[in-house]
RODO-2510 file (C-alpha; in nm, 4 decimals, decimal comma):
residues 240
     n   res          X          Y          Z
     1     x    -1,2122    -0,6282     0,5953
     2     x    -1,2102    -0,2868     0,5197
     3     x    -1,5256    -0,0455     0,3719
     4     x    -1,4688     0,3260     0,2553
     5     x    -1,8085     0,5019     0,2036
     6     x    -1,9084     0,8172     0,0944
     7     x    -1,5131     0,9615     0,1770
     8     x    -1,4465     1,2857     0,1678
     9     x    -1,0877     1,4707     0,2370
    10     x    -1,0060     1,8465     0,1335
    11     x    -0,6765     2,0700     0,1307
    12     x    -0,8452     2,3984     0,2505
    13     x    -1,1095     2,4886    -0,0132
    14     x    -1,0043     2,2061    -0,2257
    15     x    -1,1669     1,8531    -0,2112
    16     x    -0,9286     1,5859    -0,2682
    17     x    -1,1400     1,3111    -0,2409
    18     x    -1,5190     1,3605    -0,3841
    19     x    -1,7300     1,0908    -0,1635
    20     x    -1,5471     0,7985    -0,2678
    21     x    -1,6233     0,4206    -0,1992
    22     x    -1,4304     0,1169    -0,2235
    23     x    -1,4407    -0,2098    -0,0552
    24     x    -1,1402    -0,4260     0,0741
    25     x    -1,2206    -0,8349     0,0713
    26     x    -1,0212    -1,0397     0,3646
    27     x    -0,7153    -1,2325     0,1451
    28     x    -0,7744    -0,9901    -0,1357
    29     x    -0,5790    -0,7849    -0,3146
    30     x    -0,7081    -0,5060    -0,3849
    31     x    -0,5759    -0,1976    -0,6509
    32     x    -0,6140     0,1753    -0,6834
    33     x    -0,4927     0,3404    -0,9636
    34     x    -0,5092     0,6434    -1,1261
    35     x    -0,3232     0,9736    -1,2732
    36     x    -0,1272     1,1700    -1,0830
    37     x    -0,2716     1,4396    -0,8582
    38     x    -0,5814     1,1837    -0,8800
    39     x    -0,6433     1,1532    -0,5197
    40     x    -0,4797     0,8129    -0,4289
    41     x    -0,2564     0,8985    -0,1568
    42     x    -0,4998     1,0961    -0,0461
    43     x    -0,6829     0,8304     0,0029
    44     x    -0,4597     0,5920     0,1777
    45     x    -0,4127     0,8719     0,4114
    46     x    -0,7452     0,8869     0,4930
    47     x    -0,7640     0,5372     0,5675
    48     x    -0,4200     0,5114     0,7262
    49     x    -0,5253     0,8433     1,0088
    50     x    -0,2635     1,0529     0,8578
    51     x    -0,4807     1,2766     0,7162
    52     x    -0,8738     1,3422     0,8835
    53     x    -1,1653     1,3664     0,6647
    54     x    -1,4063     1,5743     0,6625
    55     x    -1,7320     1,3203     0,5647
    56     x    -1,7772     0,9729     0,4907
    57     x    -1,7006     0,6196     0,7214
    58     x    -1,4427     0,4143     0,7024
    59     x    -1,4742     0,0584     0,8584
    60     x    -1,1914    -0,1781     0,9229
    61     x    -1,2970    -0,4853     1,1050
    62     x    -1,6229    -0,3854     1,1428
    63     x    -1,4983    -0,0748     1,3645
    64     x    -1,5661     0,2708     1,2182
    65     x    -1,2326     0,4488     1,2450
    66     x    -1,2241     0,7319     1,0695
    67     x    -1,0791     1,0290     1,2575
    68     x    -0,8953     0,7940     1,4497
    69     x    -0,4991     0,8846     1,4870
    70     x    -0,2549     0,6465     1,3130
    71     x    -0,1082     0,4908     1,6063
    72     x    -0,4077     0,3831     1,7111
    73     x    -0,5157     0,2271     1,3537
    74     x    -0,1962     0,0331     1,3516
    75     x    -0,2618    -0,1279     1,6766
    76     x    -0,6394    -0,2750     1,5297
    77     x    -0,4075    -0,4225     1,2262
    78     x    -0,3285    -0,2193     0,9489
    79     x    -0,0001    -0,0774     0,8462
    80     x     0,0855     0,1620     0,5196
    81     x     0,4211     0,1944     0,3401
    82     x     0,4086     0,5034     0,2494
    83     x     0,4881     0,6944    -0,0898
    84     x     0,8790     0,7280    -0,1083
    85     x     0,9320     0,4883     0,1675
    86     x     1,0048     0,7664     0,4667
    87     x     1,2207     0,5292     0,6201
    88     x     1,4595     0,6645     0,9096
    89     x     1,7346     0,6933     0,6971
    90     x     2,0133     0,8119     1,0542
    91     x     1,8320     0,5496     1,1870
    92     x     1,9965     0,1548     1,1020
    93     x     1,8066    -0,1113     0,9343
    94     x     1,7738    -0,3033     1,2725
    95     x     1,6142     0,0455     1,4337
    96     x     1,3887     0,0842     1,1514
    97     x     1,2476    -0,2705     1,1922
    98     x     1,2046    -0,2227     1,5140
    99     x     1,0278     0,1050     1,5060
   100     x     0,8186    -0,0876     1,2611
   101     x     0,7295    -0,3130     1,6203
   102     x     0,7301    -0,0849     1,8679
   103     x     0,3705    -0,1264     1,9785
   104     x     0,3644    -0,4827     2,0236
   105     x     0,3877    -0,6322     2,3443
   106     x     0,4768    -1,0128     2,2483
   107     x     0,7597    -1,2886     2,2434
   108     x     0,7734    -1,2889     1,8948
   109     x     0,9348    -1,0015     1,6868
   110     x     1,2711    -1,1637     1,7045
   111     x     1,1182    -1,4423     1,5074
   112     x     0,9049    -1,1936     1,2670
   113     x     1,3141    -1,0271     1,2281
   114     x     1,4297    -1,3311     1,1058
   115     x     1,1590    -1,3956     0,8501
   116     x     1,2122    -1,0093     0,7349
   117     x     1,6072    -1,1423     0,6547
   118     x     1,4783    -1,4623     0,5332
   119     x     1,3067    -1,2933     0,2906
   120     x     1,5662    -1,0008     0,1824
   121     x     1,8664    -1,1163     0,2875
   122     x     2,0488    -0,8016     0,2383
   123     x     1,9016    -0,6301     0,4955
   124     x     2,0751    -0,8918     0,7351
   125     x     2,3703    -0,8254     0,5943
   126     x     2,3341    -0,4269     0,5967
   127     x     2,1195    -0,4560     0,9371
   128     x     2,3974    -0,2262     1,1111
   129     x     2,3954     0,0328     0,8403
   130     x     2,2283     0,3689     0,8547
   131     x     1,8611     0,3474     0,6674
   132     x     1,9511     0,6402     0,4219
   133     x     2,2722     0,4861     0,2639
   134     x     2,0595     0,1928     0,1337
   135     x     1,9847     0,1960    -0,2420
   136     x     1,6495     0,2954    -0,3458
   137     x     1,5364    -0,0787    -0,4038
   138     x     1,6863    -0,1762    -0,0739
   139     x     1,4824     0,1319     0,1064
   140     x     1,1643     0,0388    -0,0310
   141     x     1,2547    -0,3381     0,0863
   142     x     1,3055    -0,2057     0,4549
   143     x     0,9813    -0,0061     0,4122
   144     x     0,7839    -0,2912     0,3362
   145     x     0,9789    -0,5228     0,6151
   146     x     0,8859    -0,2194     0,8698
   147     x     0,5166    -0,2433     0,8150
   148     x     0,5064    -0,6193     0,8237
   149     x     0,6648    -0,5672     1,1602
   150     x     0,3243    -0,4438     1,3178
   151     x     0,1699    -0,7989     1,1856
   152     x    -0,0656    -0,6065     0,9998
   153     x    -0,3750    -0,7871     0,8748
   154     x    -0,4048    -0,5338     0,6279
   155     x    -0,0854    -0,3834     0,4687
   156     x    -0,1662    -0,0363     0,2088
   157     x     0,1198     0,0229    -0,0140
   158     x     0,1268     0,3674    -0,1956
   159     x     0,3713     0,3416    -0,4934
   160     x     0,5953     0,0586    -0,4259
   161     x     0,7684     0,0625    -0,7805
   162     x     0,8470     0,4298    -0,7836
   163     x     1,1833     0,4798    -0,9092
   164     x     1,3131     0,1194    -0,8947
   165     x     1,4660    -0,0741    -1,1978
   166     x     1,2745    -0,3229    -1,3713
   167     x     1,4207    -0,6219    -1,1351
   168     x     1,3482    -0,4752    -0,8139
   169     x     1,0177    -0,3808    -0,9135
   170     x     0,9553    -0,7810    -1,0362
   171     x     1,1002    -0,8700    -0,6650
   172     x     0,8702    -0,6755    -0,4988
   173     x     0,5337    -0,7552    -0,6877
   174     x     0,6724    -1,1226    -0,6087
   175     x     0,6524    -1,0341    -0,2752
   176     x     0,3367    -0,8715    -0,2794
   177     x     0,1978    -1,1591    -0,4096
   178     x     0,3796    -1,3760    -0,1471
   179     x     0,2595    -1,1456     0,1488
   180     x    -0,0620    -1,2309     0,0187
   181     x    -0,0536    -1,5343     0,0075
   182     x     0,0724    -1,5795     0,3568
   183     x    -0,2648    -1,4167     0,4701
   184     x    -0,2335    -1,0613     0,4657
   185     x    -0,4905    -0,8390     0,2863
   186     x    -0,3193    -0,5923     0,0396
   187     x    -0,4751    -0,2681    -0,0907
   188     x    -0,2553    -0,1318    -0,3581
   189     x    -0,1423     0,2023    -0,5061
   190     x     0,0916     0,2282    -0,7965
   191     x     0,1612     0,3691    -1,1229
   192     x     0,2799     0,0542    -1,3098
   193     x    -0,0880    -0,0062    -1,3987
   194     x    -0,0217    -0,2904    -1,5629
   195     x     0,2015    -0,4931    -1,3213
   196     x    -0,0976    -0,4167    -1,0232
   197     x    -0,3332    -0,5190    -1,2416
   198     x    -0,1698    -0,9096    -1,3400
   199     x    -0,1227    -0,9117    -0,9307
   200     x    -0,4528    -0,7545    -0,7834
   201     x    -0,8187    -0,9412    -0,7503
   202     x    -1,0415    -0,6314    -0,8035
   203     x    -0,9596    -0,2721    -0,8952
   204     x    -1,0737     0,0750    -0,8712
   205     x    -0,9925     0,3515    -1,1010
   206     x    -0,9637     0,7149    -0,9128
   207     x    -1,0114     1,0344    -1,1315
   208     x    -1,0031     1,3791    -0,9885
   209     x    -1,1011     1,2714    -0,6849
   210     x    -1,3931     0,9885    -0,7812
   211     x    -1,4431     0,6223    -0,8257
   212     x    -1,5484     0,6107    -1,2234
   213     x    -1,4624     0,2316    -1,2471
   214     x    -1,4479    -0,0880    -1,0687
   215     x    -1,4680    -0,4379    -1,1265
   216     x    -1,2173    -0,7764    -1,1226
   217     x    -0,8895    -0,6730    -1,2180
   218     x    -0,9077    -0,8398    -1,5826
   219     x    -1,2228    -0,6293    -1,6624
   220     x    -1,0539    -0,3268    -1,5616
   221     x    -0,7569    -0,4092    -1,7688
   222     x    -0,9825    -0,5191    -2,0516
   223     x    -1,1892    -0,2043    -2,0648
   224     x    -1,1239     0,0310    -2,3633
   225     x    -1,1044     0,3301    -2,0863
   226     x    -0,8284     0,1822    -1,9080
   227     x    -0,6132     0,0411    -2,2292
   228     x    -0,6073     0,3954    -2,3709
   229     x    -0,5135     0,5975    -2,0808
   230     x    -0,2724     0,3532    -1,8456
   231     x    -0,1794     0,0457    -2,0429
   232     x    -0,0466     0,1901    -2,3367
   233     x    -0,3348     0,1946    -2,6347
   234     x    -0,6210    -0,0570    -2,7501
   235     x    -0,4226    -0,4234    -2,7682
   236     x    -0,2529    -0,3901    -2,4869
   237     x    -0,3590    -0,6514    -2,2432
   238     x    -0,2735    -0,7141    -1,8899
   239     x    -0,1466    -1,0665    -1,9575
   240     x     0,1348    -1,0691    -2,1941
***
């Protein structure tokens, strides 16, 4: 569904991204992890037509997009939640939903806002209230709920655990997973190493702006390289 090759993104002088490649199956989910400052947002960016590269191809669909603006990347089928949400927080949860839509031209986003209550039902009940007042959790719920509002075939999500408690991050890795399931491609940015890695099919590890490993997620989480730096020493394993 989607093929980064050769990518290349600078700040100025200073090349975020170093010629990277990755590869996104159809009904995959797909993670990108990494240190801090390692280039991942960068990255989603990149794909997302936030930010323009400077080389490489990106391919969603089998259309080469890159340089395309954002707008116009949503409307082939892809959607990002970004890092720290960015919801419209004067805006109300209803408006933000419905900004999430606002390029789509059928009968059905009444339906699609029911299924976005059906599956967080307190954004029903706060639908009224102004975006920023939500708790962090709930924000990062209406994120999510926003970009599924495009219908997105592919959905990027750049650090959906940051600075949630440990029960709203298990709710929304459940609902990654259940996203998933329901057909949408997922390609995957977050710190919790180990909670991407029990959800994700294949993974790529970013350093200072390159790919230095890649394979299924439990050889990434097996891998000596990995255990030491993200999950916390030699026997720590991705499925306990």
């Amino acid at each position: 569904m989607l093929s980064v090759t050769s990518l290349v993104t600078s700040y100025g002088s200073i090349k975020a991204l170093k010629g990277i490649d990755l590869e996104v199956p159809e009904g995959s989910i797909v993670s990108l992890i990494g240190a801090n400052g390692a280039g991942k947002t960068t990255a989603m960016k990149s794909i997302a037509g936030i930010i323009k590269p400077q080389e490489g191809k990106i391919t969603f669909q089998g259309k080469a997009i890159q340089g395309w603006p954002s707008h116009k990347i949503v409307g082939l089928g892809m959607s990002l939640v970004p890092e720290g949400r960015q919801i419209l927080a004067r805006m109300t949860v209803l408006e933000n939903l419905e900004m999430g839509a606002y390029q789509r031209k059928d009968k059905e986003i009444a339906q699609d806002l029911e299924k976005v209550f059906s599956r967080f039902p307190i954004l029903s009940e706060r639908k009224h209230q102004a975006g920023g007042t939500l708790s962090g959790g709930q924000q990062q719920m209406l994120a999510i709920s926003r970009a599924l509002m495009a219908r997105p075939k592919l959905l990027l999500l750049d650090e959906p655990s940051m600075g949630l408690a440990p029960l709203v991050v298990a709710e929304i890795f459940r609902v990654i997973q259940e996203i998933n399931q329901e057909g949408t491609t997922v390609l995957l940015v977050e710190q919790n190493v180990r909670q991407a890695l029990k959800i994700a099919h294949y993974a790529y590890v970013l350093e200072t702006g390159k790919i230095v490993l890649h394979g299924s997620a439990q050889e990434i989480a097996q891998n000596p390289r990995v255990k030491e730096a993200y999950l916390g020493g030699s026997k720590a394993i991705v499925n306990d």
